[in-house]
C-alpha positions in Angstrom: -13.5 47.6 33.7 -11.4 50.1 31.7 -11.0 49.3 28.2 -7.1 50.2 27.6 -4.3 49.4 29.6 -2.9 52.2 31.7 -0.4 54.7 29.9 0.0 52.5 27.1 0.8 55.5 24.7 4.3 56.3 24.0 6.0 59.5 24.8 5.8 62.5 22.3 2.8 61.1 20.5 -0.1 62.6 19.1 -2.2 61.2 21.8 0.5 61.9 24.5 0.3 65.6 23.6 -3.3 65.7 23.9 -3.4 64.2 26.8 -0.6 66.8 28.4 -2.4 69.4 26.0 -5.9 68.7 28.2 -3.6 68.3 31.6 -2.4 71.9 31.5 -6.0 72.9 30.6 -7.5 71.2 33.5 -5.2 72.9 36.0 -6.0 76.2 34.5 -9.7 76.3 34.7 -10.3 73.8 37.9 -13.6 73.2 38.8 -15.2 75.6 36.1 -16.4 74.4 32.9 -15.0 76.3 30.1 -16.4 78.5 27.7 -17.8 76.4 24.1 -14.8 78.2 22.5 -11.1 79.6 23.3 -10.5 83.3 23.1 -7.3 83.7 21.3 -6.7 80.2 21.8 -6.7 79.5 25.1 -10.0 78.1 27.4 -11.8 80.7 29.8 -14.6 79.8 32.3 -18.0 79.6 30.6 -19.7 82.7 31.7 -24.0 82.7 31.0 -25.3 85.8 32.6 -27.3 85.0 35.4 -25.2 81.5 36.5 -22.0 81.5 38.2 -18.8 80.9 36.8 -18.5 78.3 35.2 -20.8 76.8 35.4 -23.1 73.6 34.1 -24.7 74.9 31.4 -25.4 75.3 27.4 -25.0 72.5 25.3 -21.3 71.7 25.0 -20.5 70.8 29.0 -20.7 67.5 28.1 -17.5 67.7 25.7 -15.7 68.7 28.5 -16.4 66.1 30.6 -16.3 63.1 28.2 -12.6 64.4 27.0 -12.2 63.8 31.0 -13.6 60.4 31.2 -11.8 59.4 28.1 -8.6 60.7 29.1 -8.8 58.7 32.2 -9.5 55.5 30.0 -6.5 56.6 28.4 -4.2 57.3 31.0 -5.3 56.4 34.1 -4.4 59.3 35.6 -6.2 60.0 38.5 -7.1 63.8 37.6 -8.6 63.3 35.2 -10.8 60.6 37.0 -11.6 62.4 39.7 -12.4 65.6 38.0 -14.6 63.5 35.6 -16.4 62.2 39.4 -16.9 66.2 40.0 -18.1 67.3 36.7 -20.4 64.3 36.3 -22.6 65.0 39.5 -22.6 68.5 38.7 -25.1 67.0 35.0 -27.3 65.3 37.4 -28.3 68.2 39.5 -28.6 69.7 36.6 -31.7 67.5 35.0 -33.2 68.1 38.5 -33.1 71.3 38.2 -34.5 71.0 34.5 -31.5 73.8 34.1 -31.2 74.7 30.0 -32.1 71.3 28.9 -34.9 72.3 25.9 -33.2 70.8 23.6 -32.3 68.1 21.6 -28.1 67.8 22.8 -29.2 65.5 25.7 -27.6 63.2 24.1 -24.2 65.0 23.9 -24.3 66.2 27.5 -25.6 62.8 29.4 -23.8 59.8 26.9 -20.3 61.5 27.8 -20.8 62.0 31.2 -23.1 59.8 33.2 -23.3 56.6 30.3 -19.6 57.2 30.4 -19.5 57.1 34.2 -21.9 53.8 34.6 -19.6 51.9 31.5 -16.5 52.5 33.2 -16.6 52.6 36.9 -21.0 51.8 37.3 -21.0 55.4 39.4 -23.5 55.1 41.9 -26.3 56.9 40.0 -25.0 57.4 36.9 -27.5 55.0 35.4 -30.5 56.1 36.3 -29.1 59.8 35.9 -28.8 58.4 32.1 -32.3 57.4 32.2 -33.9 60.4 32.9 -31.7 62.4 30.6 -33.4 59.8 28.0 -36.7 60.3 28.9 -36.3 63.8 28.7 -35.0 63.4 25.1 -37.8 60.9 24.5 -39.8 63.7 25.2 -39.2 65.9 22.5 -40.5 63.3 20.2 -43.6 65.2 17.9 -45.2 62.0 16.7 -47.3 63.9 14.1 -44.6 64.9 12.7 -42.4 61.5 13.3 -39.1 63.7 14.4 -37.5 65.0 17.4 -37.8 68.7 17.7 -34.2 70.7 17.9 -34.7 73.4 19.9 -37.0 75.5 22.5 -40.4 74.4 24.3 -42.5 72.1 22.5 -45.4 74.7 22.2 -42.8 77.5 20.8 -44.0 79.0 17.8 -40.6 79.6 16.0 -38.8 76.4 16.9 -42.2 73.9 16.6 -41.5 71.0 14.4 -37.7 72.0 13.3 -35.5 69.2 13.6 -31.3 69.2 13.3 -29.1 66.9 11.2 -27.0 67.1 14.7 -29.9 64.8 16.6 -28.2 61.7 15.1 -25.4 62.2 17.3 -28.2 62.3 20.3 -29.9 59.1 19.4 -27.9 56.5 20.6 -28.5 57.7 24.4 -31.8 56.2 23.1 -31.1 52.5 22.5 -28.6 52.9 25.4 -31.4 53.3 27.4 -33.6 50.6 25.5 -30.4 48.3 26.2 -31.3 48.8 29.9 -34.5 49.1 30.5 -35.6 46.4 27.7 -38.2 49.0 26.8 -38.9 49.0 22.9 -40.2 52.2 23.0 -36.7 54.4 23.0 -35.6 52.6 19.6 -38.7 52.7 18.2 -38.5 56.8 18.5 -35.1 56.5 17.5 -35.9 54.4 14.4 -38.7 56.6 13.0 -36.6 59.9 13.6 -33.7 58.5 11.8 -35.8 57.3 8.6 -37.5 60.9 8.5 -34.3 62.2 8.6 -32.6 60.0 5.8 -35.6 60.9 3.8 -36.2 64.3 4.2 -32.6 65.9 5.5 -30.1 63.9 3.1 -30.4 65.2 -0.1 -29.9 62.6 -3.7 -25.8 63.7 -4.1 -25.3 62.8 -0.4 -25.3 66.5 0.9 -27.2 67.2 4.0 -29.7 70.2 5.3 -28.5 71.6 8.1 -32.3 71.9 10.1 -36.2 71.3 8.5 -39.9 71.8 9.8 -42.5 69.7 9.8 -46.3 70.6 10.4 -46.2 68.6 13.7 -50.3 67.2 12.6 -50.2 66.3 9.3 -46.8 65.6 9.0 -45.9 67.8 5.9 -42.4 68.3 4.9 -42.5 71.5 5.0 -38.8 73.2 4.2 -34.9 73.2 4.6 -33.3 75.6 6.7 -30.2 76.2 8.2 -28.7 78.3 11.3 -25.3 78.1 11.0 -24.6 77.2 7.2 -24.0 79.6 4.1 -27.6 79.5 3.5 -30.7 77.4 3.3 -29.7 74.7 0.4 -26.2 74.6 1.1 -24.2 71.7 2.8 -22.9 72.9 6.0 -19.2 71.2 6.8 -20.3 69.9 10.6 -23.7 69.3 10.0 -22.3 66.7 7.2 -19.8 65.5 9.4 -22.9 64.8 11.9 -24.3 63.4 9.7 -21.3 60.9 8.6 -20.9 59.4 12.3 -24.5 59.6 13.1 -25.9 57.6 10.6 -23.2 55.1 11.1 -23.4 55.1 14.5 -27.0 54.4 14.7 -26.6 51.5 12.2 -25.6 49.1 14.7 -28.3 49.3 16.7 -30.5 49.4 13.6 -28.7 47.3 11.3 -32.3 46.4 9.3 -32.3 49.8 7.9 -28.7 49.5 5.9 -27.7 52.5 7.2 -24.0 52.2 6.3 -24.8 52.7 2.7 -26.4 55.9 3.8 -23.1 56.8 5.8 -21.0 56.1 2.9 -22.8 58.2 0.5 -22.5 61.1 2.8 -18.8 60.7 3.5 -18.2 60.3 -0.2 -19.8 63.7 -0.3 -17.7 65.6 2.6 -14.3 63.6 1.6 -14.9 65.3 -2.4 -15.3 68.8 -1.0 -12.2 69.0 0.8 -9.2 71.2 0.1 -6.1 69.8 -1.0 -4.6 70.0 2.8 -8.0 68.3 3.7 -8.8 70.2 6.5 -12.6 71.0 5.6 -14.0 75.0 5.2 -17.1 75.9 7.7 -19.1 75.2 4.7 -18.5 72.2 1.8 -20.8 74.3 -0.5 -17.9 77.2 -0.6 -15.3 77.7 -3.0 -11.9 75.6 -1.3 -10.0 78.5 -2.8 -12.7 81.4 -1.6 -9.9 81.6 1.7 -13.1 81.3 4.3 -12.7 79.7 7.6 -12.1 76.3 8.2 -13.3 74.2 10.6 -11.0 71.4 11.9 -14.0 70.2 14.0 -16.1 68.9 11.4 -12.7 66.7 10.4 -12.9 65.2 13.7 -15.8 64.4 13.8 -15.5 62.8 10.1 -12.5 61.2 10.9 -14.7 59.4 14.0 -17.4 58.7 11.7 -14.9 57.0 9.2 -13.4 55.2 11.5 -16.9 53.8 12.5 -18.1 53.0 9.5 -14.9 51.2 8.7 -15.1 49.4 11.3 -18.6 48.2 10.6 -18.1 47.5 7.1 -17.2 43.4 5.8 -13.3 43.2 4.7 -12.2 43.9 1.6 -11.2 47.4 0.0 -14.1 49.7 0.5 -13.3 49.2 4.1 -9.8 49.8 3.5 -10.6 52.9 1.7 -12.7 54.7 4.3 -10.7 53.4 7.1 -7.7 55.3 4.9 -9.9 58.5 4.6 -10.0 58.6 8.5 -6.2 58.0 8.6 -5.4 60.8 6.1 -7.8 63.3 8.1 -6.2 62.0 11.2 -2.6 63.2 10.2 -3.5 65.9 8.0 -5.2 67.6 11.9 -1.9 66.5 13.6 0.4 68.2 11.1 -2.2 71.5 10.3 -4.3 72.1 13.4 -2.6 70.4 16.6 -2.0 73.1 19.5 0.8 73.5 21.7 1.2 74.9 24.7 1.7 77.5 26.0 0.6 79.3 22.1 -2.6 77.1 22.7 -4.6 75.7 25.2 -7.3 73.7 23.3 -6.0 69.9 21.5 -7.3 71.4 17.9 -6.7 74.6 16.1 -9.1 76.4 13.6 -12.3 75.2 14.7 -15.2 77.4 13.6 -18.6 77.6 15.7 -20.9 80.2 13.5 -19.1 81.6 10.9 -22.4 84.1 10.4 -22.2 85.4 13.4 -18.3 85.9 13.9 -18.8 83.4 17.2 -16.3 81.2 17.9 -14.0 81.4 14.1 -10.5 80.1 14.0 -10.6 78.9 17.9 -10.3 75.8 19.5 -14.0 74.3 20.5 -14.7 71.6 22.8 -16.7 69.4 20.3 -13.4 69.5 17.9 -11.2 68.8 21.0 -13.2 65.6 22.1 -13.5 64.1 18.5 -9.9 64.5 17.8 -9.6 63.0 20.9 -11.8 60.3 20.4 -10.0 59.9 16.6 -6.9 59.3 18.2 -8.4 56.6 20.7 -10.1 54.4 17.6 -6.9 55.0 15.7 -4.9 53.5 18.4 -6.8 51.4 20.4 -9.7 50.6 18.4 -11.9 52.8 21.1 -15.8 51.8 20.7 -18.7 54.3 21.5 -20.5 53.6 25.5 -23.4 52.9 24.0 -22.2 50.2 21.8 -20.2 48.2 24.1 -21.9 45.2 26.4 -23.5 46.9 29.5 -21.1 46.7 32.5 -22.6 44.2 35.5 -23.4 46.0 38.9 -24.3 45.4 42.4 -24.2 41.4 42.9 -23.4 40.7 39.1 -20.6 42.8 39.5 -19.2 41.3 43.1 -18.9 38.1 41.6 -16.5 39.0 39.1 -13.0 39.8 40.0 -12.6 41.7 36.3 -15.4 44.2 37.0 -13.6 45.8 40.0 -14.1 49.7 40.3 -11.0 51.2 39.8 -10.2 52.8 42.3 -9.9 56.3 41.3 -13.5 55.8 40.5 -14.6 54.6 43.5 -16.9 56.4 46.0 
């Protein structure tokens, strides 16, 4: 059953722009998944040498098809439907394959495409797509070291033990898959990543490390690292807006471990370090005045986060106040960083990818196109996360009840 009702945006709002914003986008590129980034603003086909055009692969496909499942729950627009159908088989011939998935993004690629499929129209196979993608993930787990390792084959001598403030975000495809299968062992993995995590990647002032290594037998803490910060010790913008939603989202499946608090400390952090026009640098560690990037996609993915943690949080006015920091970042991307056609053809302006590297800096991404996305949705509609809404009936459980019909632009 969809969440929303059908088109219940008005005309010429922020969400109704997106959603024409993503329209035009869609037509452009067709059947090819775009590129992580725009080139001068507009979307291209991903090209990865050695794989066709456009094809299924990296670590950010899985934007591009949740901003199609949730534009669908939006609007009920059949294109967006039945290019979400298209793109989501496309992720489970790619676990089959085992094509570019050693890493830890599982989560990104499989909770926004087949958990999104099996929550709102129980796709035949999306489920047990999910649960593979999950046991992959599962994995990764290094139990010496008690964390999920980012990148690379297990036995890879550069990437062994590192784990990712980003892995968070990839967790709850774990207790969405515990949820199903009623086996304890996906939370518990999930539980002890997330306390070595608290422990080890969020420093005492609520500032993050972007990436750390463990020696995968004893254990050890072993050092902070970053790939795509200003340097080792310094607070990378997205990683701390990862950090924000992550820990919050994992709270509610974990709620023993007072997580929020941890959440709140970190977006104290991020929401201090902003510029006056609150639209974050690539880097919270950076001068606000030192006129280096920004990176609009760490705000959407803090204004998510906020909204989250809001959300979670008893009534009364620290509630209030977070659920007012995601409001402010909310309009503060709709009046700085919201494209337009045809001078755009992402949803969200001045996104950085790695700064270091001159990859991806003041473009649209896809990451920052799906959370603003998604900010909009909770603004509006009070949108929830798949894995944190009850599990959708199927076969038999589903025929008896008339409010669990497919929709039909879902249907086989």
């Amino acid at each position: 059953m969809v969440t929303f009702p059908y088109c219940s945006y008005k005309m010429d709002t922020p969400l109704d722009l997106a959603l024409q914003q993503l329209a035009a986008t869609l037509r452009r590129l067709g059947q090819h998944f775009p590129a992580d980034t725009s080139e001068q603003q507009h979307y291209l086909p991903r090209q990865v040498e050695g794989t066709a055009l456009g094809a299924n692969v990296g670590w950010t496909t899985g934007f591009w098809t949740g901003l199609m499942w949730l534009a669908y729950e939006l609007s009920g627009q059949p294109q967006f439907a039945q290019a979400a159908r298209a793109q989501t088989a496309s992720f489970a011939h790619r676990l089959q394959a085992g094509r570019d998935l050693d890493h830890h993004d599982l989560g990104f690629l499989y909770l926004l495409s087949h958990v999104a499929a099996d929550q709102l129209c129980a796709l035949p196979g999306a489920r047990s797509t999910a649960l593979a993608a999950a046991d992959r993930l599962l994995g990764r787990f290094l139990p010496g070291a008690g964390v999920i390792q980012a990148w690379g084959r297990l036995d890879d001598p550069h990437e062994h033990g590192r784990t990712i403030i980003d892995c968070l975000m990839n967790l709850p495809l774990l207790h969405w898959a515990a949820r199903v299968s009623g086996e304890r062992r996906y939370t518990e993995v999930a539980r002890i990543h997330t306390l070595r995590t608290r422990e080890h990647l969020v420093r005492t002032d609520g500032a993050t490390y972007h990436t750390y290594f463990f020696d995968t037998l004893r254990g050890t803490p072993l050092r902070p690292s970053t790939h795509q910060g200003w340097s080792d010790d310094s607070c990378w913008a997205r990683g701390q807006a990862w950090a924000l939603y992550g820990f919050a989202l994992n709270h509610r499946h974990l709620p023993d471990l007072d997580l929020l608090d941890t959440a709140c400390h970190i977006a104290d952090y991020f929401l201090a370090r902003l510029p006056p026009d609150r639209i974050a640098l690539w880097d919270l560690s950076l001068p606000v005045d030192s006129n280096e990037p920004r990176d609009s996609s760490a705000c959407a993915i803090a204004a998510c986060g906020l909204f989250d943690l809001a959300a979670q949080l008893p009534a009364g006015p620290r509630q209030q106040h977070y659920r007012q920091a995601a409001i402010d970042l909310l309009g503060a991307l709709q009046k700085l960083c919201a494209a337009r056609m045809p001078q755009a053809g992402g949803l969200l302006l001045h996104g950085t990818y790695h700064r270091q590297i001159g990859l991806g800096v003041d473009e649209c991404t896809l990451w920052g196109d799906y959370y603003y996305l998604e900010a909009l949705a909770r603004w509006q509609h009070g949108w929830q996360s798949y894995d944190s809404r009850p599990l959708r009936a199927h076969a038999s459980a589903a025929a008896q009840s008339p409010q669990q019909t497919v929709p039909a632009a879902c249907a086989s």
